[in-house]
C-alpha positions in Angstrom: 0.0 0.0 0.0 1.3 3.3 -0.9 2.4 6.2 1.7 -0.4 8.4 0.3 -3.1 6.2 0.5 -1.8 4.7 4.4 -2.5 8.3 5.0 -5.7 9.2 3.3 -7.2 5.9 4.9 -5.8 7.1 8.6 -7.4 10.3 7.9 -10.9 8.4 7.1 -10.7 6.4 10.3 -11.0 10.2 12.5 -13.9 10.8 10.5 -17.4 10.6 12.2 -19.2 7.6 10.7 -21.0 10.5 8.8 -18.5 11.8 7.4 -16.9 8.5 6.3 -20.6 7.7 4.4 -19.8 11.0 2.9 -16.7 9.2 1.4 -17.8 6.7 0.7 -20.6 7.8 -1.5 -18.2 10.4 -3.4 -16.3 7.3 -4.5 -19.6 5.1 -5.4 -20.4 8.2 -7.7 -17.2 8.5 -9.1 -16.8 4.6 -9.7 -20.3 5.1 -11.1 -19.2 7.2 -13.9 -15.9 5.5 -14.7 -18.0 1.9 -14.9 -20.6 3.8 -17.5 -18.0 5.6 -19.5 -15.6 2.5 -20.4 -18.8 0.5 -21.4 -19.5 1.2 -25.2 -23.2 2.0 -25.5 -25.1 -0.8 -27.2 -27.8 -0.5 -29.8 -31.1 -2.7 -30.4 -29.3 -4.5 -33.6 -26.4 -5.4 -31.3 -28.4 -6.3 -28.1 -30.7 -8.3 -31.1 -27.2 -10.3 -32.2 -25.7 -10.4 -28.9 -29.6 -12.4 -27.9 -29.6 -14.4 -30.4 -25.8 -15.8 -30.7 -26.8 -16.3 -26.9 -30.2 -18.7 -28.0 -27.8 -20.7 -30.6 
């Protein structure tokens, strides 16, 4: 584990747990948005291919 992060977590831990849910829901959101932008958006036609290779 890197120095910065040792330290980041130690700060967390003297958090109230409010504060920590406030964390931890500023890195759901972010991890959110990263999961949605690396997934290419899929049309009908390919959804249609992708549910009928699946069938066959």
């Amino acid at each position: 584990m890197s120095p910065s992060l040792e330290k980041i977590l130690s700060e967390i831990e003297q958090l109230t747990p409010e504060e920590q849910l406030t964390v931890m829901g500023h890195l759901v959101e972010r991890m959110k948005k990263h999961i949605t932008q690396a997934q290419p958006k899929r049309n009908w036609s390919d959804l249609k291919v992708m549910a009928l290779s699946a069938i066959r």
